[in-house]
MITOR-552749 format. One line per 8 residues: their letters; for each residue x, y, z of C-alpha. Coordinates in Angstrom, 3 decimals, padded with zeros to 6 digits. Example, Ala and Ser with C-alpha at 12.3 -4.5 7.8 and 13.67 -1.06 7.14 Angstrom:
2
AS) 012.300:-004.500:007.800; 013.670:-001.060:007.140
END
This chain:
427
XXXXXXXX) 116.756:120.205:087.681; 115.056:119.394:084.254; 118.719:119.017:082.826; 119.609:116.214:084.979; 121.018:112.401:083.601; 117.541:110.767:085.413; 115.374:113.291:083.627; 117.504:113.018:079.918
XXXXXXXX) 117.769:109.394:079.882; 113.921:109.383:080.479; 113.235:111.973:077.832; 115.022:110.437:075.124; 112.622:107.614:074.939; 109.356:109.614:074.811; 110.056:111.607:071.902; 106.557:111.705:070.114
XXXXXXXX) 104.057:114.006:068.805; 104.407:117.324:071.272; 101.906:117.939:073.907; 101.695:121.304:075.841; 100.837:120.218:079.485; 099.676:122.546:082.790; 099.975:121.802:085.999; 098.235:122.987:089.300
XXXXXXXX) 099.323:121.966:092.778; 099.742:123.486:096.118; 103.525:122.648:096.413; 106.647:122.147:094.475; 109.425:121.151:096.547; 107.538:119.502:099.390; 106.864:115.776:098.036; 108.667:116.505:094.704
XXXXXXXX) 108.609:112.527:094.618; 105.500:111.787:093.694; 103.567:115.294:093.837; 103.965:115.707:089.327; 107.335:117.524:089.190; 109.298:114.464:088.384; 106.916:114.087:085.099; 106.831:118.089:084.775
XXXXXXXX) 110.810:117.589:084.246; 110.579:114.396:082.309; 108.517:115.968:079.647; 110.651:119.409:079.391; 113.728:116.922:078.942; 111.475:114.528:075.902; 110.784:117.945:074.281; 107.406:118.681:075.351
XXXXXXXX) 106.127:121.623:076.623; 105.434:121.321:080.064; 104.287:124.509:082.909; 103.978:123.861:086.357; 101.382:126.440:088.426; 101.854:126.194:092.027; 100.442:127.756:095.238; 103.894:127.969:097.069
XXXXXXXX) 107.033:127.706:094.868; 110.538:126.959:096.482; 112.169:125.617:092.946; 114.073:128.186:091.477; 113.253:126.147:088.011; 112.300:128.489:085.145; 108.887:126.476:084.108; 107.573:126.250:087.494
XXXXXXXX) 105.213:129.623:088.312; 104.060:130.876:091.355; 100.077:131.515:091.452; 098.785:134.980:091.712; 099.885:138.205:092.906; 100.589:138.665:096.861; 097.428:140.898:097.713; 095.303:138.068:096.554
XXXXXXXX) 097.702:135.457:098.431; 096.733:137.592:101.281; 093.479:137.933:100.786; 093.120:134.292:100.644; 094.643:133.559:103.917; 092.365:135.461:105.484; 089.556:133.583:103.646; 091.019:130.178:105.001
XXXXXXXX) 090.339:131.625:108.555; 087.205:131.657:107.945; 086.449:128.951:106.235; 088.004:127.407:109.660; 085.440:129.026:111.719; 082.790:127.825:108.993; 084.024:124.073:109.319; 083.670:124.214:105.374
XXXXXXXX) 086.681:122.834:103.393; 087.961:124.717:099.790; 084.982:126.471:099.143; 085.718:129.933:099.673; 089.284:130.555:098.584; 090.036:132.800:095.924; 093.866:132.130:094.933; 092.992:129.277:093.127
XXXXXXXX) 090.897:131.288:090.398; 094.283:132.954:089.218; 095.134:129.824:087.104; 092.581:130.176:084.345; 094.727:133.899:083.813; 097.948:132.111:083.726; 099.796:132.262:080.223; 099.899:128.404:081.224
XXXXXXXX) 096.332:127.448:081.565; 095.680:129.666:077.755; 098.334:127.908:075.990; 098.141:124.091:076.904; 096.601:121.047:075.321; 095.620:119.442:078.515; 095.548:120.377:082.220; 096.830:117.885:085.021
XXXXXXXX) 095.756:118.904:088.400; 097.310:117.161:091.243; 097.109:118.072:095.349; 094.298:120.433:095.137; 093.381:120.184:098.620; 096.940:120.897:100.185; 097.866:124.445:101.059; 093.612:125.789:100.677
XXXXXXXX) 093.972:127.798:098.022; 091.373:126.089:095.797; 088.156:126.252:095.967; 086.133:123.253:093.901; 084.219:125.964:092.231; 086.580:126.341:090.042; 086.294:122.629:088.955; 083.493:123.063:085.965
XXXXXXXX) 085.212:126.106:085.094; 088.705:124.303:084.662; 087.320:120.790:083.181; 084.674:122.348:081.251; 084.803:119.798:078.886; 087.036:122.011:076.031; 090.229:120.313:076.642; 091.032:117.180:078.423
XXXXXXXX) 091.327:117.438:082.355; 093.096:114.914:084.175; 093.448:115.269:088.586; 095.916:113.072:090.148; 094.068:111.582:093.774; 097.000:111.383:096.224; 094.149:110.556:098.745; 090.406:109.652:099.345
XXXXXXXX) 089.876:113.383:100.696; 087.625:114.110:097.589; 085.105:111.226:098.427; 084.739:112.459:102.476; 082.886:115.374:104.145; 085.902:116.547:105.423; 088.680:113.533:106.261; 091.670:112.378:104.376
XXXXXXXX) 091.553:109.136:105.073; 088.020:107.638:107.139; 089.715:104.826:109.209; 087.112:102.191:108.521; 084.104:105.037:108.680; 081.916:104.272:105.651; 079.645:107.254:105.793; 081.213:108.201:102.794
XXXXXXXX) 079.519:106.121:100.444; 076.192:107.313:101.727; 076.458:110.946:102.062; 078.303:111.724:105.375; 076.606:113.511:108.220; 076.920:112.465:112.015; 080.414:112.566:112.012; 082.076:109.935:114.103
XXXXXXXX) 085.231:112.242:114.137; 085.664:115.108:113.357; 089.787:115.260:114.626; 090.721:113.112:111.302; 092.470:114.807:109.395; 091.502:117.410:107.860; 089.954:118.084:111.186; 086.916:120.348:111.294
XXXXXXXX) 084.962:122.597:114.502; 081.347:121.630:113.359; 079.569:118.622:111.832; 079.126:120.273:108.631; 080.185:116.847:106.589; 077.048:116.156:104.782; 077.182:119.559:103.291; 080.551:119.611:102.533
XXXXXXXX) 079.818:116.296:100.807; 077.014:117.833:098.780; 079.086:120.538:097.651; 081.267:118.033:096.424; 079.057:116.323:094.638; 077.738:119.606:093.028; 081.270:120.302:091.652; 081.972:117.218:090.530
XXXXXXXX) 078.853:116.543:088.426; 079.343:119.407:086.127; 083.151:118.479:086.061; 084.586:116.830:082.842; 087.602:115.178:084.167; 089.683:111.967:083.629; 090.821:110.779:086.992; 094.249:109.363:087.896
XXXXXXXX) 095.311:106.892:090.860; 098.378:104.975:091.932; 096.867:101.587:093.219; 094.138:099.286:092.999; 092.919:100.376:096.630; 092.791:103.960:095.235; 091.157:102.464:092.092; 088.237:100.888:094.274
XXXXXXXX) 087.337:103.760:096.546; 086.952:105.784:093.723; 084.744:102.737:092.192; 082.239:102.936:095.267; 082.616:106.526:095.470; 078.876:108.165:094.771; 081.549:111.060:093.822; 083.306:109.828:091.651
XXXXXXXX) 082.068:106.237:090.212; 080.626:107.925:086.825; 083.992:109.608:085.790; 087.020:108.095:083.900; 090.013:106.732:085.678; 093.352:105.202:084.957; 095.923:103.670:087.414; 099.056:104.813:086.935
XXXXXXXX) 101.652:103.596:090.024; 103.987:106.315:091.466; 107.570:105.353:090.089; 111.048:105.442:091.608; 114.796:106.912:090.081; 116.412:103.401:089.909; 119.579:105.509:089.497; 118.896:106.767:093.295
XXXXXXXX) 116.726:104.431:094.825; 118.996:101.305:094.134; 120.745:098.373:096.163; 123.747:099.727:096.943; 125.977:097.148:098.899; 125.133:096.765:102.647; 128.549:097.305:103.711; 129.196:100.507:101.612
XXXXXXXX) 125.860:102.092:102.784; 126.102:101.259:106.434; 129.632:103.165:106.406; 128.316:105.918:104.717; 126.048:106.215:107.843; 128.529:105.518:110.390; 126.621:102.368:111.148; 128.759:099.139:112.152
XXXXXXXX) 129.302:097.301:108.719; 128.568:094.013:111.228; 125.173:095.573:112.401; 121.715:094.553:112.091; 119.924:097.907:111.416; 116.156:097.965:110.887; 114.919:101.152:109.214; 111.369:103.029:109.879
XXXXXXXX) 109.732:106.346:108.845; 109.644:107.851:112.062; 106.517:110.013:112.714; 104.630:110.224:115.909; 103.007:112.836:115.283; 101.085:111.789:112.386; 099.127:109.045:114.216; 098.241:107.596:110.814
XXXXXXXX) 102.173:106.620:110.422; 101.163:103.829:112.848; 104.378:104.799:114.982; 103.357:103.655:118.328; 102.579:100.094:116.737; 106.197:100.036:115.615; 107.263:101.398:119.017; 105.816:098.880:120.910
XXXXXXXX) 107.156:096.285:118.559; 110.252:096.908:118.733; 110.281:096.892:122.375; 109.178:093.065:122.351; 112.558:092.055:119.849; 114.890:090.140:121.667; 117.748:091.000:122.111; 120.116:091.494:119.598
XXXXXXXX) 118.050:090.475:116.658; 118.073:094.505:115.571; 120.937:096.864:116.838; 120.253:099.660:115.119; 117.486:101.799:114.393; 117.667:103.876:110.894; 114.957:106.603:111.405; 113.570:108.623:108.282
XXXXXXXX) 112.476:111.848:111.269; 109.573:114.471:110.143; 111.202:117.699:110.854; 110.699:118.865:114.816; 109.797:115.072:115.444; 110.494:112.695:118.935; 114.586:111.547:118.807; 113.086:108.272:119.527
XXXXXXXX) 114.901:108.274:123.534; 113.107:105.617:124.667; 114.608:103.294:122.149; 118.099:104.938:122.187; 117.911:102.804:125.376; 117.965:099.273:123.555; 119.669:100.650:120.361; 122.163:102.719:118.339
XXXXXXXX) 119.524:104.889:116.707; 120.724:106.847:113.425; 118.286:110.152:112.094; 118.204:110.979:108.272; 115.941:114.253:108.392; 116.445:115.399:105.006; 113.720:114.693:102.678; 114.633:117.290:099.839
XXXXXXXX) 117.314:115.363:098.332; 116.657:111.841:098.126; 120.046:110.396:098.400; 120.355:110.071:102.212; 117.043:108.096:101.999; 118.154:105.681:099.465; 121.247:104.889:101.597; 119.414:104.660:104.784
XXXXXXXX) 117.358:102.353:103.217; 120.102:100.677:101.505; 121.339:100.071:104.590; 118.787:098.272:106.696; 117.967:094.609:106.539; 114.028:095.626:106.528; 112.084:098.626:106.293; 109.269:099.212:108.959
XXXXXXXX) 106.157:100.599:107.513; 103.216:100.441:109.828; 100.723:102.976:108.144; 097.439:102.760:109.303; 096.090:104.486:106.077; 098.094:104.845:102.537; 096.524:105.158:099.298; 100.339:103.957:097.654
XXXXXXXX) 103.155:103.927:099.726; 106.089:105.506:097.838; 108.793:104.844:100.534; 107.774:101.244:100.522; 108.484:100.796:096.786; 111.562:102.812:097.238; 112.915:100.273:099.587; 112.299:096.812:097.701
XXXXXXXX) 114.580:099.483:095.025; 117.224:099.661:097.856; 116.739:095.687:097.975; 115.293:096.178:101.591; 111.791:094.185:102.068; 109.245:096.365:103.551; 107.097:095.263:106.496; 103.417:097.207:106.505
XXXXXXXX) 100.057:096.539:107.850; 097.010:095.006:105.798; 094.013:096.515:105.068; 095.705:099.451:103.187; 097.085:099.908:099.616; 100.467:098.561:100.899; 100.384:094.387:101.000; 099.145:094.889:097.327
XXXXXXXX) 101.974:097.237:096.178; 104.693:095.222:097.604; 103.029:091.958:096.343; 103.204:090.884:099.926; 104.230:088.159:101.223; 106.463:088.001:097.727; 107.922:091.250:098.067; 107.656:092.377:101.469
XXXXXXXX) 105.352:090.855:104.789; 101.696:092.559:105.713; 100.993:091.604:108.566; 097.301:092.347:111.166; 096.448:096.130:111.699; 097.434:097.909:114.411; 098.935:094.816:115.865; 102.021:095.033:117.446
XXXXXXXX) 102.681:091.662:118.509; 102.501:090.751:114.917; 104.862:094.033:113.733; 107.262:091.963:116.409; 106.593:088.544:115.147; 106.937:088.957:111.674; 110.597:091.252:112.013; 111.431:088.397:114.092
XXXXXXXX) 110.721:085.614:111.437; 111.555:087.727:108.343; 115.188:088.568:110.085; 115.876:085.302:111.668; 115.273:083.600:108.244; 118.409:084.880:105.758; 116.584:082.588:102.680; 113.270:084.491:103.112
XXXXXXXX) 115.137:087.326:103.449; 116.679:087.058:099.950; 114.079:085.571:098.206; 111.845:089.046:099.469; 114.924:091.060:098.471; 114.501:089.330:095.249; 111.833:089.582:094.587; 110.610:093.258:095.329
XXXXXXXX) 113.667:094.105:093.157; 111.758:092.192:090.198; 108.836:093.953:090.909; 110.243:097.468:091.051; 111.668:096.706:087.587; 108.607:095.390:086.136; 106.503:097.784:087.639; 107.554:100.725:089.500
XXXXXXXX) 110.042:102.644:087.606; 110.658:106.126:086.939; 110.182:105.660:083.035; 107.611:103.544:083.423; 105.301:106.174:085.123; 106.189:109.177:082.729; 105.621:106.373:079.400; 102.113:105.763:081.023
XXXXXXXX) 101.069:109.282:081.719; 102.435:110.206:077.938; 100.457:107.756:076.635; 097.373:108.505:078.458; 097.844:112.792:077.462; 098.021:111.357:073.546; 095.359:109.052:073.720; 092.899:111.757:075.270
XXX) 093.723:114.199:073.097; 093.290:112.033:070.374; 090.025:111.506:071.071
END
């Protein structure tokens, strides 16, 4: 996929002095949208040379390799057993070790790391032995998980900034058996001091936790926002997008990511909201489904309720988002928010709670509406005044379309991180 029009178009405008990049992840395929694949590609395509390492490959892409040989893969799943029993988070896992033998890691200028913590198979004691200060070092933070003692996101918990210990929760994802936080914290904090790395985030939230992190707050970091493929992720006509669904062209869809089982989705807020519409302000539901999740038959009872499940190939999103008058986004925790960027792309204003990254992404109320946490009258209220009003409706349409333009592109994001790799390795 290197080869394709997105990726050529994009790498005919960064033609500069070549950079040999690495790349370590846990995944390829799963969240090739923001997860460093999409600039992996856009630098093969501008000429550079660009190797992506990953703990689980799916891609059958030439530059993409998979890490280590399968007795140490097994080996380390049974050391992520028992670092389950232990309650102790990428400590003991061995697979991740393998990358300083990699052909990959020997050869290039600069090493990007990006979703160390997804799939455990790095430990952080390989940190001062990657970033050892001989080459620059950047790590992409998808999430706060670094700055915890064990949880992805803390849900208004502010142990963090203090050490952790006592646990208030210890079900958050990543859920651990024992209150072993402060230690895991401290073993953090180990890693990271002897760590020589130049840390990259997507928003200003992002930006500030890592600002009042007593992790992080002494090391180097640029925002870079996620971008979108305007050529997928564009406003196709209503009409045209709806039939492609088999939606009414005369409906009134509403789309949502659709995840009840990820109770930081926020799904039973926008459940319960859409319970209290009246009637026939929405008729139809466009659900973006997590694989094996609910078929929504509670709401099937009020509306015509159409499932896009594929998240591999991004063109059914774009038109189910194309599609919809608004786009439901009731996160209780994001550190960015891709989908809701992808949306004011499809020229479909977004709808998302404050007190995450998300009101600030979409420039709400300009781009999009933010509306009280976990409130549910207010999800209702605001799709109410939002879809009852066609001139704020445009004017949002408007102007998240701006926005995505001015901020949020595809080119845009691989430019940045280009000129961020030739600055630090010019210095």
């Amino acid at each position: 996929m290197c080869g394709t029009p997105s990726a050529r178009r994009v790498g005919e405008q960064l033609r500069r002095a070549r950079v040999r990049v690495a790349f370590l992840g846990g995944y390829d395929a799963a969240g090739q949208r923001f997860n460093g694949i999409v600039l992996h590609r856009a630098l093969l395509a501008a000429g550079h040379e660009s190797d992506y390492v990953v703990a689980e490959k799916r891609l059958d892409e030439p530059r993409i390799h998979e890490l280590g040989p399968a007795w140490l893969k097994r080996w380390n799943q049974r050391v992520v057993r028992l670092e389950t029993r232990l309650s102790r988070q990428s400590d003991l896992v061995p697979l991740g070790g393998a990358f300083r033998k990699t052909e990959a890691y020997r050869k290039a200028d600069l090493l990007h790391l990006q979703l160390l913590h997804a799939n455990s198979f790095f430990s952080l004691r390989e940190l001062p032995r990657v970033a050892n200060g001989r080459r620059p070092v950047l790590w992409t933070l998808h999430d706060p998980w670094i700055t915890t003692g064990h949880c992805v996101h803390s849900m208004g918990c502010e142990r963090w900034k203090t050490g952790c210990g006592a646990c208030p929760d210890l079900t958050l994802s990543l859920p651990i058996r024992q209150d072993r936080t402060a230690a895991n914290w401290a073993f953090k904090q180990k890693q990271l001091s002897r760590s020589r790395l130049h840390l990259v985030v997507a928003s200003d939230w992002m930006q500030q936790r890592v600002a009042e992190s007593p992790l992080l707050a002494g090391l180097p970091c640029t925002k870079i926002p996620f971008g979108v493929d305007t050529d997928v992720f564009r406003p196709i006509p209503k009409a045209e997008a709806r039939r492609a669904l088999g939606v009414p062209e005369d409906a009134r869809p509403l789309a949502i990511r659709w995840a009840p089982h990820y109770l930081l989705k926020g799904t039973r807020y926008a459940e319960e909201a859409l319970m209290r519409l009246p009637s026939g302000l929405v008729t139809d539901l466009i659900c973006f489904d997590t694989p094996g999740g609910s078929e929504v038959e509670r709401l099937q009872q009020q509306y015509r309720v159409t499932t896009i499940r594929n998240y591999s190939d991004p063109e059914p999103i774009a038109t189910g988002l194309a599609a919809a008058d608004a786009f439901l986004m009731p996160s209780l925790a994001e550190t960015f928010g891709l989908m809701a960027v992808e949306a004011m792309a499809c020229g479909t204003p977004p709808i998302v709670f404050e007190g995450t990254s998300l009101p600030a992404v979409i420039d709400a109320p300009r781009g999009g509406r933010a509306v009280e946490m976990a409130s549910a009258a207010a999800l209702a209220a605001t799709i109410d005044e939002l879809l009852s009003n066609p001139e704020a409706l445009r004017s949002c349409r408007d102007e998240g379309l701006k926005r995505v333009q001015s901020l949020y592109t595809e080119h845009r994001y691989v430019e940045s991180h280009l000129a961020l790799y030739q600055r630090l390795l010019q210095t």
